[in-house]
N, C-alpha and C positions, 0 to 999 in steps of 0.2 A: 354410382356413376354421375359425373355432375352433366351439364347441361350441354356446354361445347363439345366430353366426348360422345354423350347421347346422338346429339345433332349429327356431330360425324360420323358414328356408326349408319345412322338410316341413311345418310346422302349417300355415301360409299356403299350400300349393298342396294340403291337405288339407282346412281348412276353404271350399276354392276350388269342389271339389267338392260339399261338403256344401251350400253355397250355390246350388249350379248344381242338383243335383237337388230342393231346396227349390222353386226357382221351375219347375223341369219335371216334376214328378212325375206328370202325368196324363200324359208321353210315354211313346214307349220308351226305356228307360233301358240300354243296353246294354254290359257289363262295359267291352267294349273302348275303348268312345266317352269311359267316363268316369274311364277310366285315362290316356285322352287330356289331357283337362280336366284332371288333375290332374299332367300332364308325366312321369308313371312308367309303368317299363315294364308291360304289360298280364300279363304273365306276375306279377312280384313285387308287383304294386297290392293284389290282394286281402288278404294278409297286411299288409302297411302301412295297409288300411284298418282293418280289423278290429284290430288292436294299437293306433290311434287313439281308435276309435269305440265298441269292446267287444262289437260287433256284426259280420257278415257285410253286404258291400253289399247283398245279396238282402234280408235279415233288414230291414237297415235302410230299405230303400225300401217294402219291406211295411206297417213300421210305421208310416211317416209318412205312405202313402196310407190307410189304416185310421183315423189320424189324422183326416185331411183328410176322411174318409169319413163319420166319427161327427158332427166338427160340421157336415158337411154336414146330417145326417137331422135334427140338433137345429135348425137353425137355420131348414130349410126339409122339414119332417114330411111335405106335401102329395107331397112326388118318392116316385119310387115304386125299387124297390134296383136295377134296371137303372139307371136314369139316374142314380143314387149312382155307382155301378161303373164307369161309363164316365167320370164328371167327376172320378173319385177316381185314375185312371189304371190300374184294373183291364179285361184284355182284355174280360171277358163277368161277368153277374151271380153263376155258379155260381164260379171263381176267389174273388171278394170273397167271399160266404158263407162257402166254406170256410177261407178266412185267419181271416176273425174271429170265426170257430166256435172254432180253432186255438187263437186268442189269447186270445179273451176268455170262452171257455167256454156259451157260449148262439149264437145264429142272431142276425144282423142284425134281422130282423124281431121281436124282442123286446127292442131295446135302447128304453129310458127314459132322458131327462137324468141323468145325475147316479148312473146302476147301476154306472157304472166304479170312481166314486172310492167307492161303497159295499164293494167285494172290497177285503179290505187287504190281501192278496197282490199284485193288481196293484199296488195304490197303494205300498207299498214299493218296487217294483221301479224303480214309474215315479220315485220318489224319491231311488232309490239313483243314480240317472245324472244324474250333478248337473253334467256337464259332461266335454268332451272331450279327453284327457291321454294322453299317449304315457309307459308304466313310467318309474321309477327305476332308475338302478343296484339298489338297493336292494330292487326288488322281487320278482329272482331269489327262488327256495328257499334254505334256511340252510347254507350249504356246500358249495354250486357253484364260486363265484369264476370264473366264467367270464373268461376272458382274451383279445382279439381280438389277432390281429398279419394284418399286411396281406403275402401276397408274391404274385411275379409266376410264375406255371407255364409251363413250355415245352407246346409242342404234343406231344402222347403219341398213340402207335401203342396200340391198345385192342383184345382179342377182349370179345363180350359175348354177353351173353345177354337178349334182351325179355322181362319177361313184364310179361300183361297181363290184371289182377285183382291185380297187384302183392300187395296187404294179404291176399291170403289164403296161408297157411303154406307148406302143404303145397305150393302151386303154387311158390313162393318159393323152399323150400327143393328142389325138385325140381331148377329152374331152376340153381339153386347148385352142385349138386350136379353136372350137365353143364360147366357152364364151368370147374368145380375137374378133374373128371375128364379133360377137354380139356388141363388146363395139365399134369397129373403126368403123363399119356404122352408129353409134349416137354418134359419136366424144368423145367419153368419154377415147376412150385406142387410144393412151397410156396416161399417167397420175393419171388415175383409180387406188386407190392402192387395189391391189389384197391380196389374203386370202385363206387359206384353213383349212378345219376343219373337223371332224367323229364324227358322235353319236358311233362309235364302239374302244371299246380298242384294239389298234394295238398287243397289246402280245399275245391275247385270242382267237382273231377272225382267222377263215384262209384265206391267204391271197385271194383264190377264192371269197370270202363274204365280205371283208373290204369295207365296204365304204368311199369313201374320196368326200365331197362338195369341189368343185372349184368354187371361190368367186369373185366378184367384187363390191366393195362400190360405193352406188351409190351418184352423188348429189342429192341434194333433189327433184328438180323439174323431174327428169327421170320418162318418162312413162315408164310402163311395159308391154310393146311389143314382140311379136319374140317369139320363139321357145324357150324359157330359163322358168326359174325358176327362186321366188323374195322369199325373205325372211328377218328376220332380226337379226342379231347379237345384242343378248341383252346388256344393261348397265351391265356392271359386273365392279369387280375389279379382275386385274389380275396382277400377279408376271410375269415378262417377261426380256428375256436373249435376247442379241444381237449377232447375229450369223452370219457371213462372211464364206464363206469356201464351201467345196462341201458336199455332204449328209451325209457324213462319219463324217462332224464335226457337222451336227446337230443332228444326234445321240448321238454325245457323250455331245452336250446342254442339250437333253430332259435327259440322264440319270444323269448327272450332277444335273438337278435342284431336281430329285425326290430322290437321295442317298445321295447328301451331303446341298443341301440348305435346301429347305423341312424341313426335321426333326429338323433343330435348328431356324428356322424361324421364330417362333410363331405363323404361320397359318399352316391353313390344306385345302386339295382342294377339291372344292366343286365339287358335282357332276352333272356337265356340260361337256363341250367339251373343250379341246384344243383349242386353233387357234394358227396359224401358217401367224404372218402378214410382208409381203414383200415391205422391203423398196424399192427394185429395179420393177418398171412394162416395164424395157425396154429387150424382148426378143432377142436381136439379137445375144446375145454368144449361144443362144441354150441353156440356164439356167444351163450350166455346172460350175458357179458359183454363188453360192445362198445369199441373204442379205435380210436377215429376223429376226425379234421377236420370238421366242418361247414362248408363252403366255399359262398360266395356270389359270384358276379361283380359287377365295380364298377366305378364310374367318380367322377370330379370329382362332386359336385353343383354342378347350374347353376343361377343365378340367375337 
């Protein structure tokens, strides 16, 4: 599939959604249902929408019921913010309040015709979203050149280690710290190439709940001893970017691969896990420089 129809496959089952929750917004709008409606996996949806739409799905059904909410009260003053709330597709009146307290900096019940477009803060912002586009090549950081190559991985024998608050350090590197000490009493680290990966999508989950697996490939013959966890990394194929730099630049890999490779690819990502595979297993900078794959599972995109 070349690139034009690739592109057009994601925007059309992208604006499919945008569409569908347009006409359902006073339902329940539920991640899963409308990753459905959009034919991508529920796991990768969220980051494929947001790379779209410049928003979060949450963010974005917020705004458009808030929307729906405002000219409700202008068009019909006499309703009182419960029954705004409830035809706006907010659960209860206190929910709506506080969104558009959030938003728009006052209480519902002091909104006026026409006080939106008096804030020109908001009114720029509303301005600035002039419509829905998935990155350029081009719109990386200045000397990235990120580079995608597609291969297929065997199924790997893996010790790891869960942890779960993943983004906080100390727990992180604690974690790390066990599964390294695990590999160098059965010779295996350093050399072992390590890995990390989440059944959880980092955009959704908080960061108290993330879980992040901390990995080791094993060789074959490795018994499974010790206090760890074994597991294994299945045969997948995976699109993966090579990544040098500190965390800040593989941030901008993972948003890279899902805003502008992605969508002209001719795949779409299956709903698996990430991995995250490290060329470097020699810890001694204190991994304050990272050399890693950012790997995504794939498939055809279907038409």
């Amino acid at each position: 599939m070349d690139e034009r129809r690739s592109l057009q496959v994601y925007e059309q089952r992208l604006n499919e959604v945008l569409d569908y929750i347009e006409r359902n917004y006073d339902q329940p709008l539920m991640l899963a249902h409308i990753s459905d409606v959009a034919q991508f996996s529920p796991f990768h949806f969220h980051r494929l929408f947001t790379a779209y739409v410049g928003e979060t799905p949450h963010v974005f059904v917020r705004r458009l019921r808030l929307q729906k909410a405002m000219a409700l009260m202008e068009r019909r003053p006499q309703k009182n913010l419960s029954e705004v709330a409830v035809e706006s597709g907010f659960a209860q009146s206190s929910d709506f309040s506080r969104a558009f307290r959030e938003v728009y900096g006052y209480p519902p019940s002091k909104h006026t015709k026409g006080r939106v477009s008096e804030d020109s803060k908001i009114r720029q912002e509303m301005l600035a979203n002039k419509g829905y586009h998935f990155r350029g090549p081009n719109d990386s950081a200045e000397g990235d050149n990120f580079q995608v190559r597609i291969e297929e991985l065997p199924a790997q024998r893996i010790a790891f280690v869960r942890v779960i608050g993943g983004y906080q350090p100390d727990r992180l590197m604690a974690a790390l710290e066990r599964l390294l000490t695990w590999g160098r009493k059965r010779g295996i680290y350093p050399g072992a190439t390590l890995a990390s990966s989440s059944p959880d999508n980092p955009d959704i989950v908080p960061t108290s709940r993330y879980r992040i697996d901390l990995c080791m490939i094993l060789p074959e013959a490795t018994r499974e001893t010790g206090r760890i966890s074994f597991g294994v990394l299945p045969a997948m194929r995976y699109a993966m970017v090579h990544c040098l730099g500190d965390i800040h630049k593989v941030d901008r890999a993972w948003k890279f691969m899902f805003s502008s490779w992605l969508p002209k690819s001719g795949y779409e990502p299956l709903d698996a896990p990430y991995v995250e595979l490290f060329r470097n297993s020699d810890d001694s900078d204190g991994w304050s420089t990272l050399d890693l794959d950012c790997c995504v599972p794939i498939r055809p995109l279907s038409t």
